[in-house]
C-alpha positions as CSV (number, residue, x, y, z in Angstrom):
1,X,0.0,0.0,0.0
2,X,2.7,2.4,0.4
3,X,4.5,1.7,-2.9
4,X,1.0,2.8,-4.3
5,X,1.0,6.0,-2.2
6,X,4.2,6.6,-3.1
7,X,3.8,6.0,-6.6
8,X,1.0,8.1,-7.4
9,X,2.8,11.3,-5.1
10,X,5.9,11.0,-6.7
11,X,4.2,10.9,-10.4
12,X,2.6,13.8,-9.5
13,X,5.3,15.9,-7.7
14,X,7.7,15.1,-10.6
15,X,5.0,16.3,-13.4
16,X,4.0,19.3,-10.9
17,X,7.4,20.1,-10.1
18,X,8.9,20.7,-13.2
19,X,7.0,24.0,-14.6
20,X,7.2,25.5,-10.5
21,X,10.8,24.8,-11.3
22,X,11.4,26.8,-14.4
23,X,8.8,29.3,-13.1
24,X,11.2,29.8,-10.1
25,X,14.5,30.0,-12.3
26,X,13.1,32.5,-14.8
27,X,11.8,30.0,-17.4
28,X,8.1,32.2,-17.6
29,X,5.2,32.3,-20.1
30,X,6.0,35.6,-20.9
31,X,9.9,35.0,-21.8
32,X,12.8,35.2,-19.4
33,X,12.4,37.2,-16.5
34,X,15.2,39.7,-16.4
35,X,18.0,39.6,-13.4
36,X,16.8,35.6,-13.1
37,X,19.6,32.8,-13.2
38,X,17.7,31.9,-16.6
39,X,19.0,35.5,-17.7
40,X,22.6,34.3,-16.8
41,X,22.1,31.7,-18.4
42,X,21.0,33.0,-21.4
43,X,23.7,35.9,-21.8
44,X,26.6,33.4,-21.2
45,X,24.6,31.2,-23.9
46,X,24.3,34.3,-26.1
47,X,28.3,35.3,-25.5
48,X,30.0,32.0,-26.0
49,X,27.5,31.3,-29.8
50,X,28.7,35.1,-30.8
51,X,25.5,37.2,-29.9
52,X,22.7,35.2,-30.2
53,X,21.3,32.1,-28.1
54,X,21.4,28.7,-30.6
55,X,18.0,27.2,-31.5
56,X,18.2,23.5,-29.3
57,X,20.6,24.7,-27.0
58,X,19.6,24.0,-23.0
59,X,18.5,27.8,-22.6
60,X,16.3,27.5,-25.7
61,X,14.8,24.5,-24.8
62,X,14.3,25.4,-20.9
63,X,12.7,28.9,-22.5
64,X,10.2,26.9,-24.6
65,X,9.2,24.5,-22.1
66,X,9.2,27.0,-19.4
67,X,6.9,29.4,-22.1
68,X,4.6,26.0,-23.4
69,X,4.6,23.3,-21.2
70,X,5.9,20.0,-21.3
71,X,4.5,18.0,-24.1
72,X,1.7,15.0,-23.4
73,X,4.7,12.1,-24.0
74,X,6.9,13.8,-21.8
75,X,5.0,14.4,-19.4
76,X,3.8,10.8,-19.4
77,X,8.0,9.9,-19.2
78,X,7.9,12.5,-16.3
79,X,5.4,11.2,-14.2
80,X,6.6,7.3,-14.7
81,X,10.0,8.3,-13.7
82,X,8.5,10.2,-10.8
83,X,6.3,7.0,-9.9
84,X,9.1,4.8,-10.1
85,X,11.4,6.6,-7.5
86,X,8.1,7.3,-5.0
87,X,7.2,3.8,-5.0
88,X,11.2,3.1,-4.6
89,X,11.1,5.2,-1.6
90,X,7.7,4.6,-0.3
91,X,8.7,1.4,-0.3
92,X,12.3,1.2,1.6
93,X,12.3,0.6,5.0
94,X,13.1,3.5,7.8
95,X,15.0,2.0,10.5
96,X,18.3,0.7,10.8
97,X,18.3,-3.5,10.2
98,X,18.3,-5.8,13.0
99,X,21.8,-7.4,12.6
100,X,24.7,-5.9,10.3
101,X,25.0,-8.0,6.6
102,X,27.9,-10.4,6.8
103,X,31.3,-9.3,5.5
104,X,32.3,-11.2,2.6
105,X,34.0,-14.3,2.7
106,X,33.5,-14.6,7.0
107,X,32.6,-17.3,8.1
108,X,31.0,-18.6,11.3
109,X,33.3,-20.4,13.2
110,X,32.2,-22.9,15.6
111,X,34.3,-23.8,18.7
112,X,35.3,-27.2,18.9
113,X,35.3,-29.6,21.7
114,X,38.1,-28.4,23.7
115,X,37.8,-25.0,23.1
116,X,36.9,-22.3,25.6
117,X,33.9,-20.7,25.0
118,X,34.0,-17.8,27.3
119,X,35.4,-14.0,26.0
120,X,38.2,-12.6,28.4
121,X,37.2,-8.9,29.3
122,X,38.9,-6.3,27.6
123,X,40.9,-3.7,29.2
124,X,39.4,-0.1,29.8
125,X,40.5,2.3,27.7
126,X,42.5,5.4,28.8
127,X,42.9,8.7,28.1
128,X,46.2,10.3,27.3
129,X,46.0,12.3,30.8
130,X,45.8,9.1,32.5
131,X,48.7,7.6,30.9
132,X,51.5,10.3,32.3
């Protein structure tokens, strides 16, 4: 049931998320909005292509999707990529696991016969002021 939940929020989220995002970044409707990091980006797109910002580059295509909206197929990639990581995560577990995983290539040893089964103590550690 969780992997459900998590599914559905995380499709959602991840097709809501997107246009907020660009919104937020300067990415608008009604073109870049000036002193934005998408202006930045834009004028160091526009100074390194000699002047003017080249049609496909990252700027243009965050300007168009920010400006039109994500297309029906990408949003429909959006929101399974979304779902996929919120049922990932609705799914996990929260707490720490019971016992650590085995290191690899230990194995259990099992005291023989004549072995001693019992652990000495171990000293108590000291501080360096103790030790002078």
């Amino acid at each position: 049931m969780k992997r459900v939940a998590g599914a559905v929020v995380g499709g959602v989220l991840a097709v809501a998320a997107v246009p907020a995002v660009l919104g937020a970044v300067g990415f608008t409707g009604a073109g870049i909005a000036a002193s934005s990091l998408a202006a930045k980006m834009m004028s160091a797109a526009a100074v390194a292509n000699g002047g003017g910002v080249a049609a496909g580059s990252l700027v243009a295509t965050l300007q168009s999707v920010g400006a039109a909206g994500l297309s029906t197929s990408s949003n429909i990639l959006l929101g399974s990529v979304g779902s996929a990581f919120g049922a990932l995560l609705g799914g996990s577990k929260k707490g720490p696991s019971s016992s650590p995983p085995a290191e690899p290539g230990a194995e259990k040893k099992e005291p023989k016969e004549n072995e001693s089964q019992v652990e000495l103590p171990k000293p108590p550690i000291r501080s360096e002021k103790q030790e002078k």
